[in-house]
N, C-alpha and C positions, 0 to 999 in steps of 0.2 A: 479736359482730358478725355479723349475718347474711348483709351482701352487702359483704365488707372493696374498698374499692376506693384506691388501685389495689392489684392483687393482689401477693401476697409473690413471686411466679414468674411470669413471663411465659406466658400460654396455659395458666394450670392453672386450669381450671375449679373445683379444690375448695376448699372453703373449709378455709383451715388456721389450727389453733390450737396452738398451743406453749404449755405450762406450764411456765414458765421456774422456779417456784418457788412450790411450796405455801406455804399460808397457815401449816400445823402446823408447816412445817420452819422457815420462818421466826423462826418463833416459839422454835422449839427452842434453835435458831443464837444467838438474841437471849437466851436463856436461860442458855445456854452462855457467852457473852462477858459477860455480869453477875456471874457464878460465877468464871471468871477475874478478874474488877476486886474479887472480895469481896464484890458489892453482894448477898448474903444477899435482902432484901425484895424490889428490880425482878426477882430472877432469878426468883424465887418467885411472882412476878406474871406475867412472861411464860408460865412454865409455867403456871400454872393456865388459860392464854387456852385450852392445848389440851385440857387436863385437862377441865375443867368442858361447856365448847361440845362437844368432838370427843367425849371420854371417856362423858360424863354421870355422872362422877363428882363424889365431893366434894374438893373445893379441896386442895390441899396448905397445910400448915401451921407447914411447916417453918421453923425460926426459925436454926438453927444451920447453919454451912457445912456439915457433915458430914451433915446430914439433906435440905441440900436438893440436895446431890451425887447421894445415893440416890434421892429421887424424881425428880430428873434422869433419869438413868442407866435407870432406869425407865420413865417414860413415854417416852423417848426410844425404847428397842425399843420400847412398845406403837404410837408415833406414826408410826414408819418405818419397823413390821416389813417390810412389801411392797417397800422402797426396794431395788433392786441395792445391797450389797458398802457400803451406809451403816455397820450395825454394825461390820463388821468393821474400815472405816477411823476410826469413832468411836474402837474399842477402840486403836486406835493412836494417836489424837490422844489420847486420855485418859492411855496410857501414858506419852508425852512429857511430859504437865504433874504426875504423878504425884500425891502428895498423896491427897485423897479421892476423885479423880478413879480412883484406880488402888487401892484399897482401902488407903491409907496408905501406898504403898510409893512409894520413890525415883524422881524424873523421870527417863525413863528404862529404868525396871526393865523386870523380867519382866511381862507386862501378867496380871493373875490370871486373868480371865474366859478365855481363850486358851491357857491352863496347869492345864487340869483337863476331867474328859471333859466331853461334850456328851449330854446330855438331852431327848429329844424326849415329848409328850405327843397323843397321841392321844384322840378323843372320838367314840363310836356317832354314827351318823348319828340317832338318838333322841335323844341328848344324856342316856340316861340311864346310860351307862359310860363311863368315862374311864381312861385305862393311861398309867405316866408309867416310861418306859425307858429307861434308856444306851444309845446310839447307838453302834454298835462296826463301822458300815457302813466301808471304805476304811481299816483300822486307826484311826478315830479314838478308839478308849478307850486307844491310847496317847500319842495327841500330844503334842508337848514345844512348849513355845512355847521362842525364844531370842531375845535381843536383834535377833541380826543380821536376823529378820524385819522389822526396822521400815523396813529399806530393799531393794529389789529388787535381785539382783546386776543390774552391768551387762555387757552384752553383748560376748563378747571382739572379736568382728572392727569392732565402737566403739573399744574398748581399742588394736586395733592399729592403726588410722587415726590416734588422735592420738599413737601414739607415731612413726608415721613422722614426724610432724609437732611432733618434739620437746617434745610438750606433755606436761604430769604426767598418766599415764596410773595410776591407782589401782584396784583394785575394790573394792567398798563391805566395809567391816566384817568377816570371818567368810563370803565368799565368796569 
């Protein structure tokens, strides 16, 4: 929209646009809730909408739940690398539905991706060398993932407002 009227702000001259929500992510999302119902085919169609247009790749072909978790899981970093802190709360949604979402392991569990070091890759500005290294930046080639990450502690002077107020005051899990 070139001249949005009336304006979103009173006296603001600029024109503003909001991306309430990518087409890919969308897509992803829509991806994701097919794979929870089972539905194998739709979920595999959603994905390829980003795969093929965004990607320029070839289609995914995944026929099996467990194959089309992985190409999921997949294009999902390639589609949101840029997204703020998407991965990271991906990997915790996937933990909670566990299955092939979390490499077979228990709803719930330790989430794998999260439980092993991190690997970063680098490429020449030529594109004609490439170097693929463990990251050990902040002690991360020791991290331990544990359950109790799945939720933030909460805040004690929270904790002690509702207990003046005889409410169940609890902290979460392992904090």
């Amino acid at each position: 929209m070139e001249n949005p009227e009336p304006r979103a702000y009173f006296d603001c001259l600029v024109q503003l646009h909001y991306v309430m929500c990518r087409t890919g992510e969308a897509y992803m999302n829509l991806a994701e809730a097919y794979l929870l119902k089972h539905d194998v085919t739709n979920a595999v169609k959603a994905l390829n909408a980003t795969r093929v247009k965004h990607g320029k790749i070839a289609p995914s072909t995944a026929t099996t739940e467990e194959a089309a978790w992985a190409d999921y899981i997949r294009e999902r970093r390639v589609e949101m690398a840029n997204e703020n802190g998407d991965i990271y709360f991906s990997y915790l949604r996937w933990g909670k539905y566990g299955g092939y979402a979390n490499h077979g392991r228990e709803a719930g569990d330790i989430i794998y991706d999260l439980d092993r070091p991190v690997y970063k890759m680098e490429i020449s500005r030529d594109r004609s060398q490439m170097l693929v290294n463990q990251l050990t930046l902040l002690g991360s080639a020791q991290r331990q993932f544990t359950t109790k990450r799945y939720l933030f502690p909460i805040a004690q002077s929270f904790l002690d407002k509702r207990e003046a107020y005889d409410l169940d005051h609890q902290q979460n899990e392992g904090w």
